[in-house]
Every structure is written in C-alpha cells, then in structure tokens.
N, C-alpha and C positions, 0 to 999 in steps of 0.2 A: 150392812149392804155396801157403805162405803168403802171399808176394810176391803170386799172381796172386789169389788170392781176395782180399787186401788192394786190389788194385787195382779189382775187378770190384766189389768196393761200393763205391768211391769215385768209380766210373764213375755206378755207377748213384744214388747221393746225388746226383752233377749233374746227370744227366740228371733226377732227381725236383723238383731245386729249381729248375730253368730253366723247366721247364712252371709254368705259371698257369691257372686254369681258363678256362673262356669263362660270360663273365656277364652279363646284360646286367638294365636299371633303369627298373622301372615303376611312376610315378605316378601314381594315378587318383583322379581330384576326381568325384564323383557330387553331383547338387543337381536336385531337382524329377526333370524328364523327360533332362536331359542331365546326358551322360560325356563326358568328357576324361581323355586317357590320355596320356603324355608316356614315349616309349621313350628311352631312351640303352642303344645298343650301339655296343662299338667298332669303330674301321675295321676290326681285324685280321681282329674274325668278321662284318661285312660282308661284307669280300674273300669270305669263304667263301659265302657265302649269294646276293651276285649279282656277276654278271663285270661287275666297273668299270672294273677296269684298262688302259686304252683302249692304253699302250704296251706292255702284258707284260711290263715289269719287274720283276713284283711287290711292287712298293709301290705301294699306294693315296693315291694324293693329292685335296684336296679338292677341286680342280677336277674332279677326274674323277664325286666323288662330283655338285657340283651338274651336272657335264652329264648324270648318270644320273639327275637328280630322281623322273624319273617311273618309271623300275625302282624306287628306294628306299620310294616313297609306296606303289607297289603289294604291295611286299614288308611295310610297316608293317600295311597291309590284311588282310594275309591271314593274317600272323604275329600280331597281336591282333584275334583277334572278339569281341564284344560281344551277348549273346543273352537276350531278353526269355520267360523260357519257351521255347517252343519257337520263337523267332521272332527272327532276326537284325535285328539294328538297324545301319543302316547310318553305318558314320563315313565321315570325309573326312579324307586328311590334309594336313596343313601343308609347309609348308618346307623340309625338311632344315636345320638348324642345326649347327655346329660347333662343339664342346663343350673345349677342351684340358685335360687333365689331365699331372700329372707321369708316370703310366706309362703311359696308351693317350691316343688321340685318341679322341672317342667323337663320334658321329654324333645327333644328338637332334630326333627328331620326335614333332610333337604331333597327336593323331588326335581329332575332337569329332564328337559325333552327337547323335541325341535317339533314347531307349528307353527307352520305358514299360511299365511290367509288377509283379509283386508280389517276382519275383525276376530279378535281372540278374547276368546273370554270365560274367566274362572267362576266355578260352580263349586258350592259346601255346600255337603252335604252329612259331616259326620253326627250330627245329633239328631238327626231328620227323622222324626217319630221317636224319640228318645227322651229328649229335653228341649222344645220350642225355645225358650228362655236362652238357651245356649245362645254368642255372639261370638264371634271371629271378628278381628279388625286387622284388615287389609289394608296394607301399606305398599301403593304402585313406583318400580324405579325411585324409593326415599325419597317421594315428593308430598309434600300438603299434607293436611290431616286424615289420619287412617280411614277409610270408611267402614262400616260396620254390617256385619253381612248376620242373616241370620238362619238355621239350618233352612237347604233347599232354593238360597239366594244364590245370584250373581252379580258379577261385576265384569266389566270390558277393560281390558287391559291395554287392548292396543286396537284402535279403529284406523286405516292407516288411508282408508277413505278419505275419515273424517281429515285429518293430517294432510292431504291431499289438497284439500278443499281449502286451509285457513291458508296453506301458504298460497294458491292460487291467488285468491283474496288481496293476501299480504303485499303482493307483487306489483297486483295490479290496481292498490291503493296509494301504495310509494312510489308507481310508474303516474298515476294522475298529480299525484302532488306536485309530482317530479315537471310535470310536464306546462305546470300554471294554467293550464286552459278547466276553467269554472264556467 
C-alpha cells in the first residue's frame, strides 16, 4: 500500500510540474487620444483559441500562423477592447510578428487606435469560457508592476479625471505650504 501511494504522488508531482500555465503579455503605451497595445501570446494557446493548423498535426508552425493573418488580427480585436466610457474605440491591428523565446514561441501583435474620453479602459477577453486559469499581465506606459488580468477582466488605463483631481490637490497643497498660514 505504501508502494502505491508512494507511487501515485510521484505521478502526480509530474504531472503538477509538466503543466505551465497559459499566459499571455500586454503592453500598453497611452499618449493624448491614442493607444497602442502589443499582445504576445504563445503559439501553444494560439493553437487553442483559432484552428491554424492547416495539416492537423498538431503543431502550429509559423507559416501557418502568417497564412492565418487575418483570423489572428481578428482574434487580437476582440480578445483586447479598448473603451472610452461607454464607447468602444476602434483599434487596428498589425502584423503578426514572431517572437522566439527559450520555452514558447510567442506570436506578437500590435493593435493602435485613437480613444478619447476622461476614462479608457482595457477589457480581455480571449480565454473567456475557454480556460479561466488563463492570465494576461498588463504593463501601463512601462510603469510598476504588471497587473494581472484574468479572461473577462479590466483595467483603466487612463482616468484623466482622476489626473485632474491630484494635480488640483497638488497645487493647492504647495500654494498652502507656500503661503505659511496654518
């Protein structure tokens, strides 16, 4: 009985440690009225998300991805929205680019738009009823640490409200200082 239980964790340590999760990597530059967002996700959870694989081998190769260009751009589209209030701002995307890395191949498109508003703010959705488990880690203008979104999440990119409000603040915190009367 020891034997088998010894064995049945030692199963299930490998099967724990063979799994990697599914991740995928979002950049997002905001300036004035326009976004730009730069997804890399890899081939593997590609494969999963649209049928590339043109000989059913299952391996995805890059050729296969550029002759799916236009599934991949349409899938970056829908999988990152961009919303001004209640009002979608339309991006466009880019090229499919091929990323190599030492453990995944990653597939990396860049999506730009223009969306103006007081609040903008980014929606994932590509795993959403797919794989829950899936994360995105969104990185605002390469600032701080990424935050991690998971299918059907949001993040605010830009509150310009809020922006608004701290320099009001700011102003008229260094106008009192300024002014010695306590």
């Amino acid at each position: 009985k020891q034997r088998l239980l010894l064995f049945c964790l030692a199963l299930l340590a490998c099967v724990a440690g063979a799994h990697t999760g599914s991740t995928a990597y979002i950049d997002v530059t905001t300036a004035q009225d326009t976004v730009s967002a730069t997804w890399r996700i890899s081939l593997r959870d590609l494969d999963l998300l649209v049928d590339l694989d043109a000989d059913k081998n299952g391996t995805l190769t890059w050729d296969e991805v550029r002759a799916g260009t236009g599934a991949v751009q349409t899938l970056a589209t829908r999988a990152l929205t961009v919303t001004a209030g209640n009002d979608p701002c339309a991006l466009s995307a880019h090229t499919p680019e091929l990323s190599k890395n030492p453990e995944h191949d990653f597939v990396v498109v860049t999506l730009q738009g223009t969306c103006s508003g007081s609040t903008v703010q980014l929606t994932y959705s590509a795993f959403a009823g797919i794989d829950e488990n899936h994360r995105a880690l969104v990185r605002i203008n390469d600032s701080g640490e990424p935050q991690v979104l998971a299918p059907r999440a949001s993040v605010v990119l830009v509150n310009e409200d809020a922006l608004h409000s701290f320099g009001q603040f700011y102003r008229e915190g260094i106008g009192h200082i300024l002014s010695g009367i306590d």
